[in-house]
C-alpha positions as CSV (number, residue, x, y, z in Angstrom):
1,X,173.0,37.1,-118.4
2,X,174.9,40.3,-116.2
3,X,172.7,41.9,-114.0
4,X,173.8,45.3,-113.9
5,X,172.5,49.0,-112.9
6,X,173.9,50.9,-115.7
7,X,173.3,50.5,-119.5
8,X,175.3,51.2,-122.4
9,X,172.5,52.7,-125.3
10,X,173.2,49.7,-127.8
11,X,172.8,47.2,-125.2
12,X,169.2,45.5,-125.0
13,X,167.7,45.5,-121.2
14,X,165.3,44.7,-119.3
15,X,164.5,46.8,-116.2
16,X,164.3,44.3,-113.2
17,X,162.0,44.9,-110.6
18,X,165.2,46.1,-108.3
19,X,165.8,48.7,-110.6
20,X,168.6,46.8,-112.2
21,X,168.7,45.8,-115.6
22,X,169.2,42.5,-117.4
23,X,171.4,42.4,-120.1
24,X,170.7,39.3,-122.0
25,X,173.0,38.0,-124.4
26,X,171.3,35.8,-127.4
27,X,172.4,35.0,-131.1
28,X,169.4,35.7,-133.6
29,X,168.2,31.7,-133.9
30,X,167.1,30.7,-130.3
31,X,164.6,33.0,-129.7
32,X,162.5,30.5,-128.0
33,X,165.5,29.6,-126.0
34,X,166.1,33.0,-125.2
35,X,162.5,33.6,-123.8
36,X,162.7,30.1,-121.8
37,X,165.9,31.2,-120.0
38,X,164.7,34.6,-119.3
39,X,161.7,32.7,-117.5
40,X,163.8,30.3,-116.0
41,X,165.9,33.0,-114.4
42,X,163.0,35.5,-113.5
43,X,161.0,33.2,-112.6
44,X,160.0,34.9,-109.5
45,X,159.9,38.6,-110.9
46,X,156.1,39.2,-112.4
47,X,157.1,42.0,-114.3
48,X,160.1,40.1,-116.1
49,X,157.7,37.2,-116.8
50,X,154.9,39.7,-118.0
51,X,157.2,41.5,-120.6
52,X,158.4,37.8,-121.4
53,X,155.0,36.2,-121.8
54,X,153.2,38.6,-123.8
55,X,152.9,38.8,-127.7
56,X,154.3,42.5,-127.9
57,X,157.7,40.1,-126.8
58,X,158.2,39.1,-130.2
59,X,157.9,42.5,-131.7
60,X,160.3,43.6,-129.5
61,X,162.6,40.8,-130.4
62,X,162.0,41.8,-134.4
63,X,163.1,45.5,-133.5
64,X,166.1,43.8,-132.2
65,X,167.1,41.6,-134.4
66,X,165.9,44.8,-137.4
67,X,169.1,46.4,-135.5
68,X,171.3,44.2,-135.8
69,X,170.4,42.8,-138.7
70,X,170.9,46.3,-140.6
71,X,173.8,47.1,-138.5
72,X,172.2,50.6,-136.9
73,X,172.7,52.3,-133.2
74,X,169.5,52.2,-130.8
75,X,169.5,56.0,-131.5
76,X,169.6,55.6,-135.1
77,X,166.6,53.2,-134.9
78,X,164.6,55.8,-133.1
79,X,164.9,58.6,-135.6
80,X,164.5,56.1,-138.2
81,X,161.3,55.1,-136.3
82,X,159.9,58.5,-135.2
83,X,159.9,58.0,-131.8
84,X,162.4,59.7,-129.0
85,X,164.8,57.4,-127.7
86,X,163.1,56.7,-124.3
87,X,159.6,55.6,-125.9
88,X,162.3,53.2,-128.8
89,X,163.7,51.5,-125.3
90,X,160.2,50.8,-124.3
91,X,159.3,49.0,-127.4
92,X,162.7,47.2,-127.5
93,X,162.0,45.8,-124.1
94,X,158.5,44.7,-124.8
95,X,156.9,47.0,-122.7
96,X,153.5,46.6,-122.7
97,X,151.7,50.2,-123.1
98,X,152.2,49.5,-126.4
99,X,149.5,48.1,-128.6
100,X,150.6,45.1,-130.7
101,X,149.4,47.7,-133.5
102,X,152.1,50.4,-132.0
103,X,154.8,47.7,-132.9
104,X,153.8,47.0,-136.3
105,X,153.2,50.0,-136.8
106,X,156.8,51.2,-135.7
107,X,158.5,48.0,-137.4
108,X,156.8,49.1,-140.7
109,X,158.3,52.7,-140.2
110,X,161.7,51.0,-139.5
111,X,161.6,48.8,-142.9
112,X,160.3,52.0,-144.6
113,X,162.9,54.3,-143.4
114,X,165.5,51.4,-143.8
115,X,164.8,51.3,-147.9
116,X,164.5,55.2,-148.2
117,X,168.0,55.0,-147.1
118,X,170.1,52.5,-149.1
């Protein structure tokens, strides 16, 4: 985990409550792991444990892993997405403004967009 204030575009974050962001490092088969260590560590920041706790979490963790798994930028993801980049950081941190429906409907764009393309 590096706590930093700055944040490359193809790094995933999470804004801490001290306006630093958490830059978790995770390989795509402990996701449970993942979560548990990110509540172990934040376990005194409510919004970290919010984002952490709630099912849009796992969305979020899907548009990660869709990334990585298909070897494409943040921005790329975005366009591919239809969303501007700010609102694609939102969903890729789990915010929750988001409906669940949002996600799925924005991971179903990504698959979409993903086939029209190779």
């Amino acid at each position: 985990m590096v706590k930093r204030i700055d944040v490359r575009p193809w790094q995933a974050a999470l804004q801490n409550s001290d306006n630093t962001y958490v830059v978790p490092s995770r390989t795509l088969t402990d996701r449970e792991e993942f979560r548990n260590q990110l509540r172990r560590e934040f376990s005194g920041d409510t919004r970290i444990l919010d984002l952490v706790n709630a099912p849009q979490w796992e969305y979020s963790q899907d548009i990660i892993d869709f990334e990585f798994n298909n070897k494409i930028s943040q921005q790329k993801a975005a366009e591919l997405g239809k969303v501007n980049f700010n609102t694609f950081l939102e969903y890729e941190s789990g915010y929750l403004n988001h409906s669940i429906q949002d996600y799925k409907d924005l991971l179903n764009r990504l698959k979409e967009s993903i086939n029209k393309v190779i």
